[in-house]
N, C-alpha and C positions, 0 to 999 in steps of 0.2 A: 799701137793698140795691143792689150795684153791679149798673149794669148793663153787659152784657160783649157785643161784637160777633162772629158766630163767624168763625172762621179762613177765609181764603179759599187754599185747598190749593195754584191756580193761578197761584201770586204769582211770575216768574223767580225770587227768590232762595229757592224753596223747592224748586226742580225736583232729580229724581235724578242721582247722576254717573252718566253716560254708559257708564262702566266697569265700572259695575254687571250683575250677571249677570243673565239674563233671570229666572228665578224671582222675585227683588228685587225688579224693575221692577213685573211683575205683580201682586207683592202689593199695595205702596205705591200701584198706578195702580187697585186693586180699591176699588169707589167704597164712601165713606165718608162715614155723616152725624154733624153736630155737634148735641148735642142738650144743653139745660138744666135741671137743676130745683136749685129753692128746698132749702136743709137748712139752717134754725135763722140767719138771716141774712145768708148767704153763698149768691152763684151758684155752682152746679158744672156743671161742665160735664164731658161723655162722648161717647164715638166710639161708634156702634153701626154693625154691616156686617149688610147684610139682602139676600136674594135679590129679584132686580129684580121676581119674582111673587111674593105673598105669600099664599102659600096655609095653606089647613088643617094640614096637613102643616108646613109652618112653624112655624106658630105655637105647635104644639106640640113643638118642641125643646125639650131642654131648655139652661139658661141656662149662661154661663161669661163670667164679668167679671175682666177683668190690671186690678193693682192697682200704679203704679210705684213708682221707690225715691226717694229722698230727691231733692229739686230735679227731678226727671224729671218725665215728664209722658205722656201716651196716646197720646204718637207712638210711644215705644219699644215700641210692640206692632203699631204698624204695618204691619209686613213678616214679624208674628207669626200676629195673629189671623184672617186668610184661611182661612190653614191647618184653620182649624174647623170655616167655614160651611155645610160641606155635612152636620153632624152636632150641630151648635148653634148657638143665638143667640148669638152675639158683642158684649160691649161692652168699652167700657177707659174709665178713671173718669181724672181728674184732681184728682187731693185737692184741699183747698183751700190756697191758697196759691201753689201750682205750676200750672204748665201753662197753659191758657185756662181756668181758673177764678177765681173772687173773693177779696180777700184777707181775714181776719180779724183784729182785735187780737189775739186769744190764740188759741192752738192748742192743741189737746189728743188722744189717741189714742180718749177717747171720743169726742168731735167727728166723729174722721174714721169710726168706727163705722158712727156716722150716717150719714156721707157714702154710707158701700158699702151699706149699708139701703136707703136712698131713691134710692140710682142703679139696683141690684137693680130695686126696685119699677117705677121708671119707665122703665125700660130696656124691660122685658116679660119679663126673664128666666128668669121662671114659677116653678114650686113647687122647692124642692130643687138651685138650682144650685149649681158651683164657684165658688169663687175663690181665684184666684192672683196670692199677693203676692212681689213681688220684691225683697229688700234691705230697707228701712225701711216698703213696700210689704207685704210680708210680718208685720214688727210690727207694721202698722196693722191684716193680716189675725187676726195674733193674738187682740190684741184685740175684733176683729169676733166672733171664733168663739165666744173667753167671754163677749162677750154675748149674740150672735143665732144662735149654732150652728147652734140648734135649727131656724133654718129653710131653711140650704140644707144641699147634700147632703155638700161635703166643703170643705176649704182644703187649698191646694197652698202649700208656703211654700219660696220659693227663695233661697238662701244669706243668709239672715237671720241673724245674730249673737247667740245668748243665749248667752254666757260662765258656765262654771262658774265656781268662786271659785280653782280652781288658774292661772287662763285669766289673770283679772284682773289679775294683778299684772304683767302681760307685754303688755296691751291696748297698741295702737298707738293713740294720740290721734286721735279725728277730729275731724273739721275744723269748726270751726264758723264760720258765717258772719253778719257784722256789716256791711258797709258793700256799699252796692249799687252795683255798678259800672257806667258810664256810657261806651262809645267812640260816637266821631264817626262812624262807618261801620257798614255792616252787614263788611264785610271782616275789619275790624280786629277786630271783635266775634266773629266766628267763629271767625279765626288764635288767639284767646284759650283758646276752648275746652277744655277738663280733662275727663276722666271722673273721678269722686268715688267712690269711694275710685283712685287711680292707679295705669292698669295699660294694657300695650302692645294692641294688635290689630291684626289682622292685616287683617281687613276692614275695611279706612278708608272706604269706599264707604256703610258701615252708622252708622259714627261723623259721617261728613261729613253724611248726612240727618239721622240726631240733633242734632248742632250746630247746623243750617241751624234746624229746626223750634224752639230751645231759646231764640231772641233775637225781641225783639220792640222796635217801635220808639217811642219817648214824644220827647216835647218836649224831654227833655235829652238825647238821644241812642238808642243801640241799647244796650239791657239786659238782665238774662236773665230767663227770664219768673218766676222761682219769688219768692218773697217773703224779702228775709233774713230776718225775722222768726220765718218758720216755719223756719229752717234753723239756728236756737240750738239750745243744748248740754240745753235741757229737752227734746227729741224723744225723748231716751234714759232719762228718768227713771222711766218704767211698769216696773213688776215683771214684764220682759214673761215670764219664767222659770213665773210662774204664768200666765201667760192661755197661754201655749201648754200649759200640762198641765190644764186649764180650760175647754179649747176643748169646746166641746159636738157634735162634728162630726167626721167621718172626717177623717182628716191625713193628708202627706206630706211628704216633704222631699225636695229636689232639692238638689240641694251642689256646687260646682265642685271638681273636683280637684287647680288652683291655688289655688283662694281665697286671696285676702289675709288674709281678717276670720272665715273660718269655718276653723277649724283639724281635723282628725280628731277630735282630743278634745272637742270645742265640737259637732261632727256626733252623736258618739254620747253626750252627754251631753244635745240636745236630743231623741235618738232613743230615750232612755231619757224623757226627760218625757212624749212622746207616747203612748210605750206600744209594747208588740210587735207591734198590729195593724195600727202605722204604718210605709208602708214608706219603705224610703230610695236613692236613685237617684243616684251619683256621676255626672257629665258629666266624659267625658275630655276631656283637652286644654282645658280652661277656665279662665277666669279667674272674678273676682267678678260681672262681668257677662257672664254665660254668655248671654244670648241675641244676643249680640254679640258671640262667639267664636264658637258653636259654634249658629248658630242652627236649623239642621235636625237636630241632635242632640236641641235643647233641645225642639223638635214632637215627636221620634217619643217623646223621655221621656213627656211630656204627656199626647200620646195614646196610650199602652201604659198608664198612670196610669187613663185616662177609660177605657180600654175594658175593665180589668177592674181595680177599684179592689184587694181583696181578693187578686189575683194574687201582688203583690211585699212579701214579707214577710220579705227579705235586702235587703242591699246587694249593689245591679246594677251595672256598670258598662257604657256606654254609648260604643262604637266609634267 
């Protein structure tokens, strides 16, 4: 099993733009530990944020694990998951393949299942918690739900793509990736930078931390941390149409109201698979990666979501 050194946060070429607004700052500078456990031969690795006293009262939160999207990794939750602390324990996974975790031969959506089980577990994030998957994040959450539903309390699944078959014949090719790229620089490496699926923002402060956190450096150069491997065109091969009507566990859907990859009819046809007692929460002003549009929209969704599940039983739309 590989073994994986963890991050060290305080590296110059990891630090915040400047221009960033104070909220940002504080989040990202709110202290964060790296922590690993063992799933089926592979290291994973996860961000857990814990109050500097660890009390009774703590310890009894209950749990909420972000789950990222395709090549991402548990920084993108960074300037996310503060937002929580004072009403849950917090962690964010880095599947395997991606992020500062270990790589695999093969990849599978049961695999990463496991991955969110045994981060769950080791995390401490007690009886009954959430998770929220975002993007392919989201279809690994799927998956989790039809198998382990049962043992947390809901899944929050954010602009994840299950296409009807009207949908299909109009799908926009994603992108799949084969050959791992290598620059001379961390510079060069960064100027390179893309969000997957491609879409503008307006907050580059939030994109330039994500990028900065995204490269890592080997012997042949600065590369991106995720694995091609796990970024082949099998990622999308799970029936995920049945693991979301499958899910053994309360659901939501959160939706950009740009989205690239989630259409209106792709919204309410996964809002029909969940069921009526699943609600559904457009983000104005968004793109596919809505917590990088619209990132304190995408808190107050979340937490209006956690503070009363059974509440939103329409589609809200979100100012």
């Amino acid at each position: 099993m590989q073994k994986l050194n963890p991050p060290d946060w305080n590296l110059d070429h990891l630090q915040v733009d400047d221009s960033a607004p104070e909220w940002f700052k504080t989040a990202v500078n709110t202290s964060v530990r790296s922590n690993y456990v063992a799933v089926n031969g592979c290291t994973i690795h996860y961000l857990t944020w814990e109050e500097p006293a660890v009390s009774l009262q703590s310890q009894q939160k209950p749990g909420l694990l972000f789950v990222h999207g395709g090549g991402a990794h548990a920084n993108w939750w960074r300037f996310i998951a503060p937002s929580f602390m004072n009403d849950y324990k917090v962690a964010a996974i880095d599947l395997s393949g991606m992020g500062d975790s270990g790589k695999r031969e093969k990849y599978s959506a049961a695999l990463r299942a496991e991955e969110i089980l045994h981060v769950l577990k080791a995390a401490g994030l007690g009886p009954k918690p959430i998770v929220i998957g975002h993007s392919f994040g989201g279809l690994m959450t799927m998956r989790f739900g039809a198998d382990f539903g049962e043992k947390i309390g809901g899944a929050i699944i954010v602009d994840s793509p299950v296409l009807p078959e009207s949908e299909k014949a109009s799908e926009v090719p994603r992108r799949v990736l084969s050959v791992q790229r290598y620059y001379p620089t961390f510079k060069i490496g960064l100027e390179r930078f893309r969000l997957l699926p491609a879409q503008e923002c307006k907050n580059t402060f939030i994109v330039d931390f994500i990028a900065r956190h995204s490269l890592i450096e080997t012997d042949m150069g600065w590369t991106w941390k995720f694995d091609v491997k796990a970024m082949g065109a099998n990622r999308w091969s799970e029936p995920f149409h049945e693991h979301l009507a499958n899910m053994k566990c309360p659901s939501a859907l959160i939706v950009a109201e740009n989205s690239g990859i989630v259409s209106a009819v792709t919204a309410d046809y996964m809002s029909d698979l969940m069921g009526p007692e699943s609600p559904m929460i457009k983000i104005k002003d968004s793109h596919h990666h809505i917590m990088l549009d619209q990132p304190l929209s995408f808190i107050e969704a979340v937490k209006d979501l956690l503070a009363d599940w059974g509440k939103f039983r329409h589609i809200k739309e979100m100012v």
